[in-house]
N, C-alpha and C positions, 0 to 999 in steps of 0.2 A: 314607203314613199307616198303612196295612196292618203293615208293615216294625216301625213302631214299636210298634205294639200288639203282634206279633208279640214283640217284645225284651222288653217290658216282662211280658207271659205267661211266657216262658222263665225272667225273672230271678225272678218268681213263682213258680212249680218248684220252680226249685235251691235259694230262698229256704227254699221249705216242707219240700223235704227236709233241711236242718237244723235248722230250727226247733221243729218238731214232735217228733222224738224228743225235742230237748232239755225239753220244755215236758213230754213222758210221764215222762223219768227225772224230773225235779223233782218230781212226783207222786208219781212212786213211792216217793222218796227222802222226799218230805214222809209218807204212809204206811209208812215202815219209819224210825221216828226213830233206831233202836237201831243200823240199818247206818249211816245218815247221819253218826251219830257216831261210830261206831267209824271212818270214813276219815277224819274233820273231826282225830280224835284220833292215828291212825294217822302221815297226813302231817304234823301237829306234832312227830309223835318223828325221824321223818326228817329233817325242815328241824336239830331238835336234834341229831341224829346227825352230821348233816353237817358243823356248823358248831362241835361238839366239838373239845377242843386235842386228847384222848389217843383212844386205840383200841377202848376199851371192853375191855381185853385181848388184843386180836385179833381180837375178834369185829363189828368194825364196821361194815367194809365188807360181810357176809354180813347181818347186820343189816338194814342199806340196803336191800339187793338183796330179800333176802324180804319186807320191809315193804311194799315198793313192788309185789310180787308180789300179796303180801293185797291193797293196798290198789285193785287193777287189778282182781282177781275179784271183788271184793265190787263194785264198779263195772259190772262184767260181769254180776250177777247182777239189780244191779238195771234196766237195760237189758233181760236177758231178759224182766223181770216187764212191763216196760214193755210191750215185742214183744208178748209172751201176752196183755197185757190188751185190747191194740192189735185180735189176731187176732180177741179174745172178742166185741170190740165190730160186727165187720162183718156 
């Protein structure tokens, strides 16, 4: 019985550690509407990038690559906000 309580604790844990950031960025994300959309708007051009006949001139595949760059930092940042508020709160 111990054994099981014990499992069911752990999976508790592992649970919360990803739960909770995810639950901070949504926060955060819901507090910065202007980032939220600028990735929401970002990965639209990409899926459209991608799914393009022509190259954009050549510039397509570089396109991609830095969109998906922006679109990672700005995800990044809002995670930091997350961390900071996180810290603010203890």
């Amino acid at each position: 019985m111990k054994k099981y309580f014990a499992i069911i604790a752990l999976a508790f844990v592992i649970t919360s550690a990803f739960v909770i950031p995810q639950q901070n960025e949504k926060t955060e994300a819901a507090e910065h509407p202007r980032i939220k959309k600028a990735i929401h708007e970002m990965e639209d051009a990409i899926d459209y990038m991608e799914k393009a006949p022509h190259d954009f001139g050549g510039h397509k595949a570089e396109a991609i690559k830095d969109t998906k760059k922006a679109v990672e930092s700005l995800k990044l940042a809002l995670a930091y906000r997350a961390k900071a508020d996180n810290a603010k709160k203890k």
